[in-house]
matplotlib code that plots the C-alpha trace (Angstrom):
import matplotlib.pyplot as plt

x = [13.8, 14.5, 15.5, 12.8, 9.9, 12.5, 11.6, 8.2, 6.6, 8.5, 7.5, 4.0, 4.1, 5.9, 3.0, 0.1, 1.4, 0.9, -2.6, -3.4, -1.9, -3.9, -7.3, -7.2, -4.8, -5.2, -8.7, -8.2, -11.2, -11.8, -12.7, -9.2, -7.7, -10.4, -9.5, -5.3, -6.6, -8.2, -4.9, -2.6, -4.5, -4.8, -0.9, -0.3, -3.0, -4.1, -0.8, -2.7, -3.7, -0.1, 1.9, 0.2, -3.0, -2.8, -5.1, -3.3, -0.3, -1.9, -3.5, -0.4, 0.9, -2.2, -1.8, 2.2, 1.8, 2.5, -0.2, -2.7, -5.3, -3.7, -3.4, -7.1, -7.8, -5.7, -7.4, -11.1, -10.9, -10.1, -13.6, -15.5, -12.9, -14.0, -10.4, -9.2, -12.6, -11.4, -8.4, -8.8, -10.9, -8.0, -5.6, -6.0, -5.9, -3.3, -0.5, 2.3, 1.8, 4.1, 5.5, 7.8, 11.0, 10.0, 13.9, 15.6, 13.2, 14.0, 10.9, 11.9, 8.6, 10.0, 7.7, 4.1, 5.5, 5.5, 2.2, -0.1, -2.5, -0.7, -0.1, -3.9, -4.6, -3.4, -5.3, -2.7, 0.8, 3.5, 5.7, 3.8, 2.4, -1.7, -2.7, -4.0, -1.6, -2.6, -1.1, -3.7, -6.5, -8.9, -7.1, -3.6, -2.4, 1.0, 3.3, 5.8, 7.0, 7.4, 9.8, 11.8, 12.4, 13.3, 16.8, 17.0, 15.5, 12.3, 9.8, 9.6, 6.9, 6.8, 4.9]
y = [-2.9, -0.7, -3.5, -4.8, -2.1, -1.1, -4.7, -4.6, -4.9, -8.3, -9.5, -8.5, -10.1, -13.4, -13.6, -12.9, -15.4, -18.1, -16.8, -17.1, -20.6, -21.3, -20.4, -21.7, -24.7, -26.0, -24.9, -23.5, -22.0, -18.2, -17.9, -18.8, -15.9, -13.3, -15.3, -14.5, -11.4, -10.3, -12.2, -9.4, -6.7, -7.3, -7.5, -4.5, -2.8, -3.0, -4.2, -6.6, -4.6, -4.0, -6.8, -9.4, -8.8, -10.3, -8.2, -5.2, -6.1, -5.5, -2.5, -1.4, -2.1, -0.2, 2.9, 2.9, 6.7, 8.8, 11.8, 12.2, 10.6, 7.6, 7.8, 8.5, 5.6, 3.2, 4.2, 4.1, 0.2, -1.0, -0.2, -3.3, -5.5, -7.3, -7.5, -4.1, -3.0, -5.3, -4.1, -0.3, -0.2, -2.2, 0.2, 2.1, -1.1, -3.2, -4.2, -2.7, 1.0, 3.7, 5.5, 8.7, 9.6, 13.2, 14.2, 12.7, 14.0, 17.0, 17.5, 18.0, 16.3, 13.3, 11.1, 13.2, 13.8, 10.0, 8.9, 9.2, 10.3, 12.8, 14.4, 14.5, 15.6, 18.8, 17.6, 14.6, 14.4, 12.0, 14.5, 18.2, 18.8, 19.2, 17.0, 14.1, 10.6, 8.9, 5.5, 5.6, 6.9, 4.0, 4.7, 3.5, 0.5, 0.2, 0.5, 1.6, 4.4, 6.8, 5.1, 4.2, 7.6, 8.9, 10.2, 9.7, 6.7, 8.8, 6.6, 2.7, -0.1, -0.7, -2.3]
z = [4.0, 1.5, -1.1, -1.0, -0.9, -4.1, -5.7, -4.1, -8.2, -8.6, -5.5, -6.4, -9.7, -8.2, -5.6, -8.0, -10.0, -7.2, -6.3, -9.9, -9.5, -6.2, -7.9, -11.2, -11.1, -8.3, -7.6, -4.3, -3.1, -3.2, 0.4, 1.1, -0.4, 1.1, 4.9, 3.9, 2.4, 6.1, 8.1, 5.9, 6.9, 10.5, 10.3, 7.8, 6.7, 3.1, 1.6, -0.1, -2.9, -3.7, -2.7, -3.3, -5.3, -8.9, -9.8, -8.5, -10.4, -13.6, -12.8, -11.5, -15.5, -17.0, -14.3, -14.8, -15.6, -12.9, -13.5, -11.3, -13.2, -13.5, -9.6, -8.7, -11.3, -9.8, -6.4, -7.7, -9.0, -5.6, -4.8, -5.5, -4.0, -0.6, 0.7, 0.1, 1.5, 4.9, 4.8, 4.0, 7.4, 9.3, 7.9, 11.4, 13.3, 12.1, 13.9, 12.1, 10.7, 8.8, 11.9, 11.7, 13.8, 14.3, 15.8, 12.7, 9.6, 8.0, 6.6, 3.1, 1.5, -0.4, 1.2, 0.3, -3.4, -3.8, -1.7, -3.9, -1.2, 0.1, -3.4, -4.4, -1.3, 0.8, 3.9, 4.0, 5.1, 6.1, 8.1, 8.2, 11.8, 12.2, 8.5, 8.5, 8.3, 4.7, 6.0, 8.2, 5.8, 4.0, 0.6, 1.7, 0.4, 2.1, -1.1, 1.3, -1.7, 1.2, 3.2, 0.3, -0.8, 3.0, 2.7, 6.6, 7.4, 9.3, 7.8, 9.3, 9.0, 12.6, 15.8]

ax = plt.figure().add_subplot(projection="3d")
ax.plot(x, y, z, "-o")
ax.set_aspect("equal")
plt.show()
């Protein structure tokens, strides 16, 4: 898994690249793409936005920067988009979600220095006890950064 959340921006750009295809070769329709959109996000949340979004991919480029205001600005222009508005909301619904194995973490903090919720945000927090989970939280769009970066494998997209 870790692999390939560690290629996850070549997979994104791969993908885009045949959405792009879909809508403007091919002349796929839109609706489509909202109607896979919604089918992701009832499976995963809003990983749309940064797995498969080509749009995403090159705000991802612009927002490569890892200060904070790069990180609120890459949050702020998923606001007009219908399918990570869908899929924000099923972030708390979907079938697989970020889960933690409380007996094996060590709670060193790896995982909330790389969400980029959970670092603009003190209320938030993969593994501290009585915050609130960001994978859960509209915002989250499921990079998966977090359970890359667990040195003991606490952190798994499961059922």
């Amino acid at each position: 898994m870790k692999k390939i959340i560690k290629n996850r921006f070549i997979i994104q750009g791969i993908i885009g690249l045949i959405v792009y295809v879909f809508l403007f070769v091919l002349n796929i329709s839109l609706i489509w793409i909202l109607l896979a959109g919604i089918i992701t996000g009832i499976f995963v949340g809003k990983a749309f936005c940064r797995w498969i979004c080509p749009i995403g991919f090159i705000m991802e480029i612009l927002f490569s920067k890892k200060d904070d205001k790069s990180k609120q600005l890459y949050m702020y222009y998923k606001a007009g988009c219908p399918i990570a508005l869908i899929n924000g909301i099923l972030n708390k619904y979907s079938l697989f979600k970020i889960k933690r194995d409380k007996d094996s973490c060590k709670k060193c903090g790896k995982c909330d220095n790389v969400c980029y919720i959970a670092s603009l945000n003190n209320e938030y927090s993969l593994y501290k006890e009585n915050k609130k989970e960001p994978s859960l939280d509209f915002k989250c769009s499921r990079c998966l950064e977090c359970i890359k970066e667990c040195p003991t494998n606490s952190l798994k997209l499961e059922i």
